[in-house]
OpenMM code with the backbone's topology and positions (N, CA, C; nanometers):
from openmm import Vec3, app, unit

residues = "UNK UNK UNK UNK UNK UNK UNK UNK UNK UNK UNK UNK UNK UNK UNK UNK UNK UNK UNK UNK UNK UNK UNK UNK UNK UNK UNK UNK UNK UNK UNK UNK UNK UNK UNK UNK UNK UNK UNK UNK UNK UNK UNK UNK UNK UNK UNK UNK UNK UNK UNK UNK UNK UNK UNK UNK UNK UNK UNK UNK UNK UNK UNK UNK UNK UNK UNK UNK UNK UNK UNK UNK UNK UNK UNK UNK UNK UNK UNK UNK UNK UNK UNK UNK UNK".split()
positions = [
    Vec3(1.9469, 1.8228, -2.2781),
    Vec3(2.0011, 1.7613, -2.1568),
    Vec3(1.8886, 1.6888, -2.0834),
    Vec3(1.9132, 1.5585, -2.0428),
    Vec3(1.7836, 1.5153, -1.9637),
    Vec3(1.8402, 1.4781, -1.7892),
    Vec3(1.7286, 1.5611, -1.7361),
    Vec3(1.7535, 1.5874, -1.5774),
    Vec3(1.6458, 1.5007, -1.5114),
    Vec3(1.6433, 1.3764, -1.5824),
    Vec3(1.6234, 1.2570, -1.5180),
    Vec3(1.6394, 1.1666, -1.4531),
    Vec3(1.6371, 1.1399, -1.3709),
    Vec3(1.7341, 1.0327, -1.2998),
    Vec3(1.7172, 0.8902, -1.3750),
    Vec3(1.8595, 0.8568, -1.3274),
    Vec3(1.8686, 0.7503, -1.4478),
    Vec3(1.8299, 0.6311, -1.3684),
    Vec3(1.7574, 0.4870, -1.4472),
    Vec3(1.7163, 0.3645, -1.3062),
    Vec3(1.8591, 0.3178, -1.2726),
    Vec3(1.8454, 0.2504, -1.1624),
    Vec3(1.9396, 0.2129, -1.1268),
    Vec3(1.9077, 0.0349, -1.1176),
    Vec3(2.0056, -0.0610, -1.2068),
    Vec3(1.9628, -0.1916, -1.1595),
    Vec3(1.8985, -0.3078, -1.0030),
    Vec3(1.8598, -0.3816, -1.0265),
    Vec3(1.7983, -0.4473, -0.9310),
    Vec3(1.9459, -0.5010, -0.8586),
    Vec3(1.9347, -0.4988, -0.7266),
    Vec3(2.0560, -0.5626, -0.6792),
    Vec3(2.0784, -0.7158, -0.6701),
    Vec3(2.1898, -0.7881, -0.6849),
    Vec3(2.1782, -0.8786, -0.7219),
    Vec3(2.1343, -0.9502, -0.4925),
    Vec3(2.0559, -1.0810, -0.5154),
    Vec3(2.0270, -1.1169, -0.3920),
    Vec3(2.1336, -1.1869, -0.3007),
    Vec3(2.1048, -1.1318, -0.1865),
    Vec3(2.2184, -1.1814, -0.0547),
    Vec3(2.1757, -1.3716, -0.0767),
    Vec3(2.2576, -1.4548, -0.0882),
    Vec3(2.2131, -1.5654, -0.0917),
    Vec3(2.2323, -1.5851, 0.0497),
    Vec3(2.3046, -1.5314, 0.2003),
    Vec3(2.3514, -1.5341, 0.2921),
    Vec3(2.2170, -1.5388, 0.3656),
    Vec3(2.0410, -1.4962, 0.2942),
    Vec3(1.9611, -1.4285, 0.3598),
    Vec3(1.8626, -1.5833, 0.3775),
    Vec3(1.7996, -1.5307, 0.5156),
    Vec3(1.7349, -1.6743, 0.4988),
    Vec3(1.5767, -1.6393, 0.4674),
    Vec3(1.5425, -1.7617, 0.3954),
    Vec3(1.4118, -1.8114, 0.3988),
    Vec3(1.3064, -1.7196, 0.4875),
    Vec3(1.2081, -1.6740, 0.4460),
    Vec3(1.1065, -1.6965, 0.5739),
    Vec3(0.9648, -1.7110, 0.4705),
    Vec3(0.9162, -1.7546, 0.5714),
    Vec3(0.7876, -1.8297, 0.5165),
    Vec3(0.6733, -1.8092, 0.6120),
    Vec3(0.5693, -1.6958, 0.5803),
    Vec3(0.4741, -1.6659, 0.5813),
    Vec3(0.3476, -1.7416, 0.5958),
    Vec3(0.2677, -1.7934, 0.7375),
    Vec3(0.1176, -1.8728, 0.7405),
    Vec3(0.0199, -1.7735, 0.7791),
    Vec3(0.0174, -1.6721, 0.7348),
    Vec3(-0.1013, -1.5811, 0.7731),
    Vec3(-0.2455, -1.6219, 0.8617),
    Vec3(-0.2925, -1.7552, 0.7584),
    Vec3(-0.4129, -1.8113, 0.8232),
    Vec3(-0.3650, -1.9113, 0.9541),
    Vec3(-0.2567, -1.9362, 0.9580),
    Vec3(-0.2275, -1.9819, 1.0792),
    Vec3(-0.1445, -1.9181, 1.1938),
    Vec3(-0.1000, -1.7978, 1.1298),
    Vec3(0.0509, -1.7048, 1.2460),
    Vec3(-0.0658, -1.6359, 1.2893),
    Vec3(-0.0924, -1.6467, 1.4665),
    Vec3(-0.1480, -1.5372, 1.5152),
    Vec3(-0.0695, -1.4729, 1.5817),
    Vec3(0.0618, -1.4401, 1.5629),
    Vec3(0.1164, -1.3569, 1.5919),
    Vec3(0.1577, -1.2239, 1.5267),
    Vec3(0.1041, -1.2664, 1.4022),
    Vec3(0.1516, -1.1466, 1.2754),
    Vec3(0.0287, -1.0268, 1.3728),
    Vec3(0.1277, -0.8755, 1.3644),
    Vec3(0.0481, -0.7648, 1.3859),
    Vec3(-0.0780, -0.7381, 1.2709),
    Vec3(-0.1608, -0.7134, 1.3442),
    Vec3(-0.2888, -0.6644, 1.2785),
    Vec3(-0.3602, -0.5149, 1.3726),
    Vec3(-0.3359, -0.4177, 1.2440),
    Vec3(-0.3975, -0.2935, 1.2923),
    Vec3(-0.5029, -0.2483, 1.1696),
    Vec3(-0.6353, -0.2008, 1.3278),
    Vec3(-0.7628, -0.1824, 1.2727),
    Vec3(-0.7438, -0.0182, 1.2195),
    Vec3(-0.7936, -0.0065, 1.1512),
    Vec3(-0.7802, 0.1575, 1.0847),
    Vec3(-0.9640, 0.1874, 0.9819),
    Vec3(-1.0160, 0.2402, 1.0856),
    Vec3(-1.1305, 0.3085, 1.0047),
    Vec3(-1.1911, 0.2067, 0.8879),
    Vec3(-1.1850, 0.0815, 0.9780),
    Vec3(-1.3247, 0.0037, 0.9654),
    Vec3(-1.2644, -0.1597, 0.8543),
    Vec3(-1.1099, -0.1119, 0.8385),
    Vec3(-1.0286, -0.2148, 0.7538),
    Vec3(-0.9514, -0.2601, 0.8455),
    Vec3(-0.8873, -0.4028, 0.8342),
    Vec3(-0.7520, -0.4642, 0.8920),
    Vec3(-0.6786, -0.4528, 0.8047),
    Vec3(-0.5435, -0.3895, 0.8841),
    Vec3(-0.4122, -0.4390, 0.8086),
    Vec3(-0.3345, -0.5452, 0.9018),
    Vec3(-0.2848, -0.6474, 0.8020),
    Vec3(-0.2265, -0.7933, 0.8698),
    Vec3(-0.0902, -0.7342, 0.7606),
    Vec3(0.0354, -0.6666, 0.8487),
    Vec3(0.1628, -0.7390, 0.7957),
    Vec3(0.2279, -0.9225, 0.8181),
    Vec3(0.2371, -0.9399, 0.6453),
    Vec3(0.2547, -1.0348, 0.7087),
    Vec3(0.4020, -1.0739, 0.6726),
    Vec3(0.4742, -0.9826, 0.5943),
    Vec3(0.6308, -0.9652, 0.5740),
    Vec3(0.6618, -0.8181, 0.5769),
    Vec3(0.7312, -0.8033, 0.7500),
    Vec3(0.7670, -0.6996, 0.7458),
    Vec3(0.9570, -0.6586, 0.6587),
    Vec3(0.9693, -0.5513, 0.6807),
    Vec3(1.1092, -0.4820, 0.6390),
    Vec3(1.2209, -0.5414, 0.6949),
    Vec3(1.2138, -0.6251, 0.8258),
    Vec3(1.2903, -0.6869, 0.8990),
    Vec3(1.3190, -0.8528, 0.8661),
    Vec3(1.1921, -0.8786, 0.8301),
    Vec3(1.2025, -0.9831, 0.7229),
    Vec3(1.2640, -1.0336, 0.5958),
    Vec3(1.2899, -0.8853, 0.4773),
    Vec3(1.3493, -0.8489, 0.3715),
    Vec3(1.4735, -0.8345, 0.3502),
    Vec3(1.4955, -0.8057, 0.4366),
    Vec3(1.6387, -0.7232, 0.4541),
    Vec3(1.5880, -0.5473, 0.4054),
    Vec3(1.4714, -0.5317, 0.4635),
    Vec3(1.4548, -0.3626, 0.4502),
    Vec3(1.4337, -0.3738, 0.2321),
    Vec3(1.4237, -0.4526, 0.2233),
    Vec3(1.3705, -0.4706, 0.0414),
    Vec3(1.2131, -0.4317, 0.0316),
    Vec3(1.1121, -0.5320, 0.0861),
    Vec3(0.9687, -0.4919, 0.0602),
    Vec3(0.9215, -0.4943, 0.1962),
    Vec3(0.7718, -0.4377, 0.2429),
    Vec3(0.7327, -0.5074, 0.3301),
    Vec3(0.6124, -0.6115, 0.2516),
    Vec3(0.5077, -0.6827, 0.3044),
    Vec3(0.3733, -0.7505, 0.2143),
    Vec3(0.2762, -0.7536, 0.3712),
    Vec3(0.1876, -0.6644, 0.3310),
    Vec3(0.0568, -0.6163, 0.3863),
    Vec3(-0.0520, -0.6668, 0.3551),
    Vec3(-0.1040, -0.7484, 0.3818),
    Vec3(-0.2956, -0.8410, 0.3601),
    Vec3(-0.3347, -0.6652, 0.4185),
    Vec3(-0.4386, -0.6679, 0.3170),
    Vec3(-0.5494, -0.5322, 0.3518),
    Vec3(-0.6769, -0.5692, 0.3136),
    Vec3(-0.7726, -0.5995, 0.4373),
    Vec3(-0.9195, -0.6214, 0.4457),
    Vec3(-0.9697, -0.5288, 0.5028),
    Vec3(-1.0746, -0.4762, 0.3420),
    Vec3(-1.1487, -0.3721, 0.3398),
    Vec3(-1.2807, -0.4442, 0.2872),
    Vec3(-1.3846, -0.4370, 0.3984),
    Vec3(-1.5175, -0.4684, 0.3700),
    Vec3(-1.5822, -0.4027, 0.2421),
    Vec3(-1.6953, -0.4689, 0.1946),
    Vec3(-1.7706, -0.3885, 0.0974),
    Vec3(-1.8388, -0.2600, 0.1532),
    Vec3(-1.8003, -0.1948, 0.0464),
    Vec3(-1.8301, -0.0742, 0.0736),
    Vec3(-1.7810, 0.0396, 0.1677),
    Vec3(-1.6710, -0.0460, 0.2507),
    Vec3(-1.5327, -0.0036, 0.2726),
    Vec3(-1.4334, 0.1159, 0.1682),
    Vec3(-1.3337, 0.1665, 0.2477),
    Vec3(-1.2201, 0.2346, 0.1866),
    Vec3(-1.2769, 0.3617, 0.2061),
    Vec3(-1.2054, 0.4405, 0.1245),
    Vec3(-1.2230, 0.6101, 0.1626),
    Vec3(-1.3585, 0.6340, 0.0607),
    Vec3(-1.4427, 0.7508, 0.1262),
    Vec3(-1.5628, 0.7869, 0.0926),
    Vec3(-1.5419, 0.8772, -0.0445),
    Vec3(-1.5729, 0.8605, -0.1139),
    Vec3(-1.6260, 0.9807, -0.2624),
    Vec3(-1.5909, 1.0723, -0.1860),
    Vec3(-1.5427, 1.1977, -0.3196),
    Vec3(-1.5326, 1.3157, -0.2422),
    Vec3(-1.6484, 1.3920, -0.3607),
    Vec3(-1.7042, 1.4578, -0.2704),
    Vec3(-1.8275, 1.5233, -0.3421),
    Vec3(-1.7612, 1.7346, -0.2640),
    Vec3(-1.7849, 1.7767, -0.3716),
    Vec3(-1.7286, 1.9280, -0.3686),
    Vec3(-1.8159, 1.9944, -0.4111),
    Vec3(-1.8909, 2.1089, -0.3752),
    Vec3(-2.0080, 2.2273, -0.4194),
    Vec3(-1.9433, 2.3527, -0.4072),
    Vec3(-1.8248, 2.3475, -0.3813),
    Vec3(-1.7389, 2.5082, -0.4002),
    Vec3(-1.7524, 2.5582, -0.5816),
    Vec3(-1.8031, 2.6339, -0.5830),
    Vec3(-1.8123, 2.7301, -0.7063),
    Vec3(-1.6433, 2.7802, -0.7709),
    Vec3(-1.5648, 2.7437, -0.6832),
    Vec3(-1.4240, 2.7652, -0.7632),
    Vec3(-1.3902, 2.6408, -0.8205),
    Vec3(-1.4635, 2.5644, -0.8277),
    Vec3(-1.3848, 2.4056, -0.9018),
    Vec3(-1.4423, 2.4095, -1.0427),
    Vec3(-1.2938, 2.3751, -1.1195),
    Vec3(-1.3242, 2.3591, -1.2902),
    Vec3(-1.4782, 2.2537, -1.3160),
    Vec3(-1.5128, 2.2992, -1.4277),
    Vec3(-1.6412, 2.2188, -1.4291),
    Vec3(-1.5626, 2.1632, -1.4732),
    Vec3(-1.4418, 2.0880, -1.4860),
    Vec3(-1.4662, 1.9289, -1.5478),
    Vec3(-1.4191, 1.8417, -1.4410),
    Vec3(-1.4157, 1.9192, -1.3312),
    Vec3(-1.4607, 1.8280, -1.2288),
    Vec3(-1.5212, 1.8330, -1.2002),
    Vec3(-1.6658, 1.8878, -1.1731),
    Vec3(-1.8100, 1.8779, -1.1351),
    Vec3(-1.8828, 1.8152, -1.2249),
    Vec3(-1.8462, 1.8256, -1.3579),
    Vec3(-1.8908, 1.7822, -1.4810),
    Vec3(-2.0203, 1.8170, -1.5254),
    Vec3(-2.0233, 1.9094, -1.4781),
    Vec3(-2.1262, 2.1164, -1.5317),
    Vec3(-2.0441, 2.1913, -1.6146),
    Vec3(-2.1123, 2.1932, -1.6815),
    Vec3(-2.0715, 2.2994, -1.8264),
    Vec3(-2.1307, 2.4504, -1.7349),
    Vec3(-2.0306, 2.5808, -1.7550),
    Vec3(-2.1109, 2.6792, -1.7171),
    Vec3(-2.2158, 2.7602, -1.8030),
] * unit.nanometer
topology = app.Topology()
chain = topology.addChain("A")
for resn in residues:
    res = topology.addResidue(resn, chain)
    for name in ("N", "CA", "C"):
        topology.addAtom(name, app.Element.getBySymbol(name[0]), res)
């Protein structure tokens, strides 16, 4: 028995829906939120879609994004420390 869910097709598109068209480098109105040292610029929200996608610009400087995780707890498998005991 497979207790998979089965896909379900793509819906076919509202042709009723309009257009929108996205100038990022020129809309300064699109929201932009700073978060721990990156911008996020939505620049097609859910309201835009009809609740289908949103599309998020994400500027993350070099050397940016989330930090390594470094762990010295003695309960972690060495093959994640990558120490043989």
């Amino acid at each position: 028995m497979n207790d998979r869910p089965t896909a379900q097709p793509i819906p076919a598109d509202d042709p009723r829906r309009q257009l929108v068209v996205a100038r990022p480098e020129q809309d300064d109105s699109l929201p932009h939120i700073a978060l721990a040292g990156n911008t996020y610029t939505i620049i097609l929200s859910g309201t835009d879609t009809a609740g289908a996608y949103c599309l998020i610009d994400m500027r993350v400087p070099p050397g940016g994004g989330p930090r390594p995780i470094a762990t010295t707890s003695r309960r972690c498998s060495p093959s994640w420390t990558g120490r043989s005991r």
